[in-house]
ROBAFI-329945 format. One line per 8 residues: number of its first residue (from 1); their letters; for each residue x, y, z of N, C-alpha, C. Coordinates in Angstrom, 1 decimal, always signed. Each point is the difference from the previous one (the first is absolute). Layout:
N
NUM = A = X/Y/Z/X/Y/Z/X/Y/Z ~ ...
This chain:
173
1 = XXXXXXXX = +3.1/+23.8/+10.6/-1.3/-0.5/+0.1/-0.1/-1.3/-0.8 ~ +0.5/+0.1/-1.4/-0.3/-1.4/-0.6/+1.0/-1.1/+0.9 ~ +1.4/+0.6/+0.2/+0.8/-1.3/+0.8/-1.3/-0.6/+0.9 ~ -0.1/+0.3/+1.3/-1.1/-0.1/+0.6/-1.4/-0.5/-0.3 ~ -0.2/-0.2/-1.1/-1.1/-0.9/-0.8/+0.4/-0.8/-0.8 ~ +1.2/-0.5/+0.0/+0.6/-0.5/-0.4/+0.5/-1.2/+0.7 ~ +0.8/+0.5/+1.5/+0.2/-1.1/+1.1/-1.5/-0.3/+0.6 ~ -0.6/+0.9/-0.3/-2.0/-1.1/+0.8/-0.1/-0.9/-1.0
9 = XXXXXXXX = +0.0/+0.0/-1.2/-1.0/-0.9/-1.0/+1.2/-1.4/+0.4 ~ +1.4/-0.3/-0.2/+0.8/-0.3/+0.4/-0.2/-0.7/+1.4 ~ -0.4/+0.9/+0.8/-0.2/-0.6/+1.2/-1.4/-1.1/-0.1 ~ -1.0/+0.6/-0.6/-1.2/-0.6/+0.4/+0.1/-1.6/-1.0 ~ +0.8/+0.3/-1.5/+0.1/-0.9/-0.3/+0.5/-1.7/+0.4 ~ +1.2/+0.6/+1.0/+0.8/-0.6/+1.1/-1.1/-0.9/+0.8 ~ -1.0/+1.3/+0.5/-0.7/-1.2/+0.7/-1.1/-0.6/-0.6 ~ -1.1/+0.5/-0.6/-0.5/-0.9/-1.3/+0.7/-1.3/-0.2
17 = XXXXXXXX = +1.8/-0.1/-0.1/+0.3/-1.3/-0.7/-0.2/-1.0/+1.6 ~ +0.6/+0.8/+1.2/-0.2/-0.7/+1.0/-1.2/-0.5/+0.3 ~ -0.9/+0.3/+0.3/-1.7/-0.3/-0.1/-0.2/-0.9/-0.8 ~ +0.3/+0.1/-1.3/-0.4/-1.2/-0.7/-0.6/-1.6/+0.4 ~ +1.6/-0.1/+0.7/+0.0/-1.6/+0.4/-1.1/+0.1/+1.4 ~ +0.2/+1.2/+0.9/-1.6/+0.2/+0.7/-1.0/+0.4/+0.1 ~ -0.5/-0.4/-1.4/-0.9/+0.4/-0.7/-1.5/-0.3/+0.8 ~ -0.7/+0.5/+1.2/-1.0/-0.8/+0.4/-1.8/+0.4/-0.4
25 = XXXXXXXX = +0.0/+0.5/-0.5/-1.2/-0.1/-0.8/-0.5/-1.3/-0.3 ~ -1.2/-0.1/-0.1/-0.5/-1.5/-0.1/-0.6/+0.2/-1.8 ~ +0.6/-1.1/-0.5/-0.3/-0.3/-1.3/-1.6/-0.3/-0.2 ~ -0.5/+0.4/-0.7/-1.6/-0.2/-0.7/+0.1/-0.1/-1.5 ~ -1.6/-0.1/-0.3/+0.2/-0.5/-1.4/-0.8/+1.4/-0.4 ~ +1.2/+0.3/-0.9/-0.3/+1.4/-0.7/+0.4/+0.0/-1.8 ~ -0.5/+1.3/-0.3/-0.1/-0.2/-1.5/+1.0/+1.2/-0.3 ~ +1.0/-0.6/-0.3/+1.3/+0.6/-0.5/-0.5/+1.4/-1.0
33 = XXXXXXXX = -1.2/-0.3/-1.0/-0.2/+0.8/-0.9/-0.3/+1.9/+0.6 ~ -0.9/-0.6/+1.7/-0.5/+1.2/+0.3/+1.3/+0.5/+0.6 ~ +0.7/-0.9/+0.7/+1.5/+0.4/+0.7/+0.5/+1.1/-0.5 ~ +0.7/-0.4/-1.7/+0.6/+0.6/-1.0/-0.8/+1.4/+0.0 ~ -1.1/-0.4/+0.0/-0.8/+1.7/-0.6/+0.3/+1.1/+1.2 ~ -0.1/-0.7/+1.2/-0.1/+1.2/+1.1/+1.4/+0.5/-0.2 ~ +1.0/-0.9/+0.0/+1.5/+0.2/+0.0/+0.0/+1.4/-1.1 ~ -0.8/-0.3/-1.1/+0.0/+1.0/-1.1/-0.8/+1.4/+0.0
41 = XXXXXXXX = -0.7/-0.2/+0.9/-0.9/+1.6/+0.2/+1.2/+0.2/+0.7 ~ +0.6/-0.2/+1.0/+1.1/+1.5/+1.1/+0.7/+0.0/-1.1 ~ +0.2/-0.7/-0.9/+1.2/+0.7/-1.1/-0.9/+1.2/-0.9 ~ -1.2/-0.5/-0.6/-0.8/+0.8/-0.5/+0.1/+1.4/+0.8 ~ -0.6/+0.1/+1.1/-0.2/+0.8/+0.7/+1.4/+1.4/+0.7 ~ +1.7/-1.0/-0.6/+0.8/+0.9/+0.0/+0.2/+0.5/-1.5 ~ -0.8/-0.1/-0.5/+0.4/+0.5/-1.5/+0.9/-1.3/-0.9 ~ +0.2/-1.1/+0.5/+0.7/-1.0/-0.7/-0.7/-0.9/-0.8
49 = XXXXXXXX = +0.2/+0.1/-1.2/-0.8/-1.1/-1.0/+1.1/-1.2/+0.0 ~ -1.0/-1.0/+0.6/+0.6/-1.4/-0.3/-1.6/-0.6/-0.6 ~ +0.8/-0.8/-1.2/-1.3/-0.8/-0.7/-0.3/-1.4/+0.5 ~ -1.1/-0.8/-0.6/-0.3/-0.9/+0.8/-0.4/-1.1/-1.1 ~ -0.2/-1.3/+0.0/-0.3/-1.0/-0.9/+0.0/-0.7/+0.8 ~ -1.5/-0.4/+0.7/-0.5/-0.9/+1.2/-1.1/-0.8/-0.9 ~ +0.6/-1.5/+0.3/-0.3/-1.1/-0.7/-1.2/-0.6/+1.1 ~ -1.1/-1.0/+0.1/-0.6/-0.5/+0.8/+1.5/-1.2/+0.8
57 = XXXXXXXX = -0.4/-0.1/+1.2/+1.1/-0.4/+0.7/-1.0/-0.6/+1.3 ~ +0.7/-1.3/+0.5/-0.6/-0.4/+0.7/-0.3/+0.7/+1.6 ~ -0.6/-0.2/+0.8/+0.4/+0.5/+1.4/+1.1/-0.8/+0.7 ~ +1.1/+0.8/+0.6/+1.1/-0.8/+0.6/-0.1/+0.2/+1.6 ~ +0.8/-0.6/+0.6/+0.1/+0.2/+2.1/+1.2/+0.8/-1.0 ~ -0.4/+1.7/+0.8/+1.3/+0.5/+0.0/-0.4/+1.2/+1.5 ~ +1.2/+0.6/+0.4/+0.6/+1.0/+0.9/-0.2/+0.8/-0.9 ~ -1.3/+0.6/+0.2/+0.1/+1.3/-0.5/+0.7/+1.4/+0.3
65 = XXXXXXXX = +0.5/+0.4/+1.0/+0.9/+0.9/+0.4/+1.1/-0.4/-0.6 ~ +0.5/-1.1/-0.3/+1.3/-0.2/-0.5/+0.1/+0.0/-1.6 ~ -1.2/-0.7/-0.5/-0.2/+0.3/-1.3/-0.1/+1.1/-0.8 ~ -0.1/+1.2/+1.0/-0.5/+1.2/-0.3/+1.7/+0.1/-0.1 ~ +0.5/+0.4/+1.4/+1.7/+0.2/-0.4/+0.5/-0.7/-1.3 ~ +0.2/-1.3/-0.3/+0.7/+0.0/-1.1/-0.5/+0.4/-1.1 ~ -0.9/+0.0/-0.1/-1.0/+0.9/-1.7/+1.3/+1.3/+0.5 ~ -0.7/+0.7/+1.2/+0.2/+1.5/-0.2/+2.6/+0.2/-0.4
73 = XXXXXXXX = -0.2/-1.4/+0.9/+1.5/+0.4/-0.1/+0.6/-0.5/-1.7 ~ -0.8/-0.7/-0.8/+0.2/-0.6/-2.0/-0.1/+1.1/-0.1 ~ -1.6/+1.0/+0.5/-0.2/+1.4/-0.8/+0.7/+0.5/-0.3 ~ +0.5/+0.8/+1.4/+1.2/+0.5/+0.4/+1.2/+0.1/-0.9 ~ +0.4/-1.2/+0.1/+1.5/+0.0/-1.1/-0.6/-0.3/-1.1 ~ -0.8/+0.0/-0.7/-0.5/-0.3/-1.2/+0.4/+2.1/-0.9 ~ -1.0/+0.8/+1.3/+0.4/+1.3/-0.6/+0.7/+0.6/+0.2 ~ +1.0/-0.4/+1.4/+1.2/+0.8/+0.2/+0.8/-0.4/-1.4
81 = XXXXXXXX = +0.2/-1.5/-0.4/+1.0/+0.0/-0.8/-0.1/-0.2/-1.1 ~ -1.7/-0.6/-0.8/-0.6/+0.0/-1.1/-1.2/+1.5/-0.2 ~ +0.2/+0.5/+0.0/-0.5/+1.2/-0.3/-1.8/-0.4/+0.3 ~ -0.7/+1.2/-1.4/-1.3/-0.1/+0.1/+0.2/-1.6/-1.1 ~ -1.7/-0.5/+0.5/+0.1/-1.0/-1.3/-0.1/-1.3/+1.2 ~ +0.0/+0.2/+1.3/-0.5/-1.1/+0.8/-1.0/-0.6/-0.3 ~ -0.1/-1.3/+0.2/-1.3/-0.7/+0.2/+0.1/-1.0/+0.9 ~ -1.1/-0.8/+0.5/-0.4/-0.9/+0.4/-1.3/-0.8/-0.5
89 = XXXXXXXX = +1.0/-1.4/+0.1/-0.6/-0.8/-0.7/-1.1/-1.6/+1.0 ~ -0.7/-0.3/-0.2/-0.6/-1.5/+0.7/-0.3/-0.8/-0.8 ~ +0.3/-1.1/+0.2/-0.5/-1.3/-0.5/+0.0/-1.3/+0.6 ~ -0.3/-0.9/-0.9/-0.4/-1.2/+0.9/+0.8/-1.0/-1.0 ~ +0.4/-1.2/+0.1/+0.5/-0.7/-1.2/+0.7/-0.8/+0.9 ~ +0.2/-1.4/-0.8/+1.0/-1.0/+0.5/-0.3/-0.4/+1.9 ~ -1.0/+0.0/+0.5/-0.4/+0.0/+1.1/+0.8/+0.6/+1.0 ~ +0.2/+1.5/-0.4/+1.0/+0.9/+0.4/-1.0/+1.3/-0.4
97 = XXXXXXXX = -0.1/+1.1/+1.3/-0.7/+1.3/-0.4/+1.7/+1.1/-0.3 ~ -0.2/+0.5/-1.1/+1.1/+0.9/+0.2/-0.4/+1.6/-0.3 ~ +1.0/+0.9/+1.3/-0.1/+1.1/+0.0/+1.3/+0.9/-0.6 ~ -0.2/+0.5/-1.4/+1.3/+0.8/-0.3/-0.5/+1.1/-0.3 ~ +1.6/+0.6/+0.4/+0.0/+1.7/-0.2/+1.3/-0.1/-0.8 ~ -0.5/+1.0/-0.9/+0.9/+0.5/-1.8/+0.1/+1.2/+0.5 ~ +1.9/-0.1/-0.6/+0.3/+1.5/-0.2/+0.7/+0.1/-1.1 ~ +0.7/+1.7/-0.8/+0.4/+0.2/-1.3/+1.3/+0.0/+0.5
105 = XXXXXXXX = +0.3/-0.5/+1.2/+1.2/+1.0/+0.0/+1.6/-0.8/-0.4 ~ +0.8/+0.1/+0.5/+1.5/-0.7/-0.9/+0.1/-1.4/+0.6 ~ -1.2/-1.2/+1.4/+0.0/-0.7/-0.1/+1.5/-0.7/+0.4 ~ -0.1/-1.5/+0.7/+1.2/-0.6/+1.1/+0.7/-0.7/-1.1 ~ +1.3/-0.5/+0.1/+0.4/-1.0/-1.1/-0.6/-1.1/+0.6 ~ -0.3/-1.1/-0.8/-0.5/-1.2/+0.3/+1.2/-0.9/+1.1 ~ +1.1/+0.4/-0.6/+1.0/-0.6/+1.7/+0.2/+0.5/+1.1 ~ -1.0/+1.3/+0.0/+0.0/+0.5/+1.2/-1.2/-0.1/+1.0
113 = XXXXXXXX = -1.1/-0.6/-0.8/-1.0/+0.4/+0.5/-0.1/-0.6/+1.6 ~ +0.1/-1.3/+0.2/+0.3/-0.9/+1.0/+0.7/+0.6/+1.2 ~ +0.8/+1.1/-0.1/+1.2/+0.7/+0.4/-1.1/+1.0/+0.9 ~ -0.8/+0.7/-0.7/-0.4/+0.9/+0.6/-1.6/-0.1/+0.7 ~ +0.0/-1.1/+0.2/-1.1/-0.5/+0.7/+0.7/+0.2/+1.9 ~ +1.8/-0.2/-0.5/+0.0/+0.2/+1.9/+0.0/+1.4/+0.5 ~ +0.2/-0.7/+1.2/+0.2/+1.9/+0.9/+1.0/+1.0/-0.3 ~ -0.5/+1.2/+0.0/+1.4/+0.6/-0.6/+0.4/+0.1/-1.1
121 = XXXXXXXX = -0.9/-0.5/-0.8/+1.1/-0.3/-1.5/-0.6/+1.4/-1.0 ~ +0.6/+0.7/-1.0/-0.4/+0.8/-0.7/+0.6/+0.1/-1.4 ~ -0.2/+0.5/-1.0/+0.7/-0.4/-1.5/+0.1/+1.3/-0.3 ~ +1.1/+0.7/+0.2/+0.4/+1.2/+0.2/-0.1/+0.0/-1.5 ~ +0.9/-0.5/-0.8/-0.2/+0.3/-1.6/-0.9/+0.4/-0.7 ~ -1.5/-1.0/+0.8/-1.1/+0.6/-1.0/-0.7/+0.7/+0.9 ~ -0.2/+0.0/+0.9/-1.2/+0.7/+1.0/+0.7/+1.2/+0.7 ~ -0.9/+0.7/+0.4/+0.7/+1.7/+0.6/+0.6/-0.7/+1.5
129 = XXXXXXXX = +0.8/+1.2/+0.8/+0.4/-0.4/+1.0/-0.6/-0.3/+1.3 ~ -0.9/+0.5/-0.2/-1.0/+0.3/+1.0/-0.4/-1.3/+0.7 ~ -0.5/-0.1/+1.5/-0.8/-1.5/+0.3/+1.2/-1.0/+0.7 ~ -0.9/-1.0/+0.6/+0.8/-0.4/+1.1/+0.7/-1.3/-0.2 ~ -1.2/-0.5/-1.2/+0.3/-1.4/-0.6/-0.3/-1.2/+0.6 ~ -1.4/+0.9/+0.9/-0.6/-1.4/+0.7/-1.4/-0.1/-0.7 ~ -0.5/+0.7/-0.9/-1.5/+0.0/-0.7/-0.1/-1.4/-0.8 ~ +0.9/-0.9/-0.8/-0.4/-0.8/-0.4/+0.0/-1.3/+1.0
137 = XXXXXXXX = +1.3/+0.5/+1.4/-0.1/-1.0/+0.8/-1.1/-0.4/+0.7 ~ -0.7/+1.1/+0.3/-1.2/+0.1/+0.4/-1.0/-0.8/-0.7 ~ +0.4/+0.4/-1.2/-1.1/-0.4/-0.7/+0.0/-1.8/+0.0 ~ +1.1/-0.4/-0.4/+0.2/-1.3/+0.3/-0.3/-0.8/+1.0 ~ +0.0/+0.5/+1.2/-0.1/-0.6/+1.3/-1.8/+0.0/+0.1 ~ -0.5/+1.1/-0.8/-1.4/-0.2/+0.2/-0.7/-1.0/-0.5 ~ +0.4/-0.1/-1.5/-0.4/-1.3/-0.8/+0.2/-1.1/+0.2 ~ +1.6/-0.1/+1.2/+0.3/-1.8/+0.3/-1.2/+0.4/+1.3
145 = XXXXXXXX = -0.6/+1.2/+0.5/-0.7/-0.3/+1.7/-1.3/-0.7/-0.8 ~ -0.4/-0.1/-1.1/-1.5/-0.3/-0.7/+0.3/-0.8/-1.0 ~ +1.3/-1.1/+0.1/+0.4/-0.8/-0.8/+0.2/-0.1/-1.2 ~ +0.2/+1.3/-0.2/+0.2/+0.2/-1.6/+1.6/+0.7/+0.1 ~ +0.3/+0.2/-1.4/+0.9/+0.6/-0.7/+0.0/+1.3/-1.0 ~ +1.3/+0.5/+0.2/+0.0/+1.6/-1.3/+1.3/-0.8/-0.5 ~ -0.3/+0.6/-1.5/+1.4/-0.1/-0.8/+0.3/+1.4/-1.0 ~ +0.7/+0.6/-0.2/+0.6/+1.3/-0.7/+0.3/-0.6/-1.8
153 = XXXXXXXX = -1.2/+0.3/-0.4/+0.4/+0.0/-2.0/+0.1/+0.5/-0.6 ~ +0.7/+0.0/-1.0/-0.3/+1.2/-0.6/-1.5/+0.4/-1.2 ~ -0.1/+1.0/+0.3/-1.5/+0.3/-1.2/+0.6/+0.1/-1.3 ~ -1.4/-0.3/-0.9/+0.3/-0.2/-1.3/-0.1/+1.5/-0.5 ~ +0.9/+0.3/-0.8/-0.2/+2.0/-0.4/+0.9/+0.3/+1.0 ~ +0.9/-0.3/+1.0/+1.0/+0.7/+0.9/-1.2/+0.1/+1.4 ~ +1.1/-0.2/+0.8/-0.5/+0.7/+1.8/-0.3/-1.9/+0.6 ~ -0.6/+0.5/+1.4/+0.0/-1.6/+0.6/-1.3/-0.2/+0.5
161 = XXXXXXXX = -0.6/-1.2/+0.4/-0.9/-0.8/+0.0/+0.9/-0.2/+1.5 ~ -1.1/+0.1/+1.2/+0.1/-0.1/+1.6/-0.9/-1.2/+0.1 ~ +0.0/-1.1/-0.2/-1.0/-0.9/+0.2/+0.1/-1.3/+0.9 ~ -1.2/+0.5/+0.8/-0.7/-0.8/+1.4/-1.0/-0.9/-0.6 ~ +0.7/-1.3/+0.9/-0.9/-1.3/-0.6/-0.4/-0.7/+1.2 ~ -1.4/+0.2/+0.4/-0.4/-1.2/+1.2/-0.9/-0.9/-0.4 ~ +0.5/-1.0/+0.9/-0.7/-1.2/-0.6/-1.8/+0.4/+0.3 ~ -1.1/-0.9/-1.2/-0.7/-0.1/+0.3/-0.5/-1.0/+1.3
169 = XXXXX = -0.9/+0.1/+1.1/-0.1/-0.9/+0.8/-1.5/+0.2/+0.0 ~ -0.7/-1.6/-0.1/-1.3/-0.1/+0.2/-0.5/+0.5/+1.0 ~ -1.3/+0.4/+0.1/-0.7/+0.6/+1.1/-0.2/-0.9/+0.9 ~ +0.0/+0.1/+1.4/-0.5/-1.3/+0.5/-1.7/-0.1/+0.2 ~ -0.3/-1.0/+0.5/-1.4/-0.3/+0.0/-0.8/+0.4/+1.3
């Protein structure tokens, strides 16, 4: 039974990454802050505490169906591989809104981090075996679909910093 839930998540992730690039949802201007929270009640609601430190942030054009995926796919590997002690973070700064998610857990070497943004890729050393090693690709493809970027850091006190940076863009008139 677990193999078998094992090759679906696997599978679905597969196409999640495919979808990405046909992502057709139409972008609006949405408030990342309420995004994050919904993302965080179905965790609430499975018994999963992830914390929260939501900064005032401006409204951005985002794909909310897809925004939702990559929150849910940082979550994700935040507590498969960083234990309890998740959070998610917002802010605004440098004319750049950024969304990171913290975890405790043993964290990417800094020469690898780059590495595991592609498809397929996994860091058996530090992370369980588990997973397809398309969650961060995903994740990546979503941030370049909304013109932004993620980078893998490490957190200060041990574990990593998942941080999504889109540009701010004025409202139009």
């Amino acid at each position: 039974m677990q193999d078998i839930e094992d090759i679906d998540a696997v599978i679905n992730q597969f196409l999640d990454f495919a979808r990405v690039t046909g992502e057709t949802s139409i972008a609006s201007e949405l408030d990342l802050n309420e995004l994050v929270n919904s993302v965080l009640e179905r965790y609430q609601r499975q018994g999963k505490t992830v914390g929260a430190r939501l900064r005032e942030v401006p409204r951005l054009q985002l794909k909310a169906p897809a925004i939702q995926r990559l929150l849910t796919n940082l979550i994700d590997n935040a507590l498969r591989h960083g234990g309890p002690g998740v959070e998610v973070e917002t802010a605004a700064e440098n004319g750049r809104v950024r969304l990171s998610v913290f975890d405790r857990g043993p964290g990417i070497p800094a020469a690898e981090a780059e590495r595991m943004l592609q498809p397929f890729t996994r860091l058996n050393e530090a992370r369980s075996t588990s997973g397809s090693g398309l969650g961060l690709a995903i994740v990546d493809r979503i941030a370049r679909l909304h013109h932004g970027s993620i980078s893998l850091r490490a957190r200060e006190g041990g574990g990593l910093e998942a941080r999504v940076e889109f540009p701010m863009i004025p409202a139009k008139n």
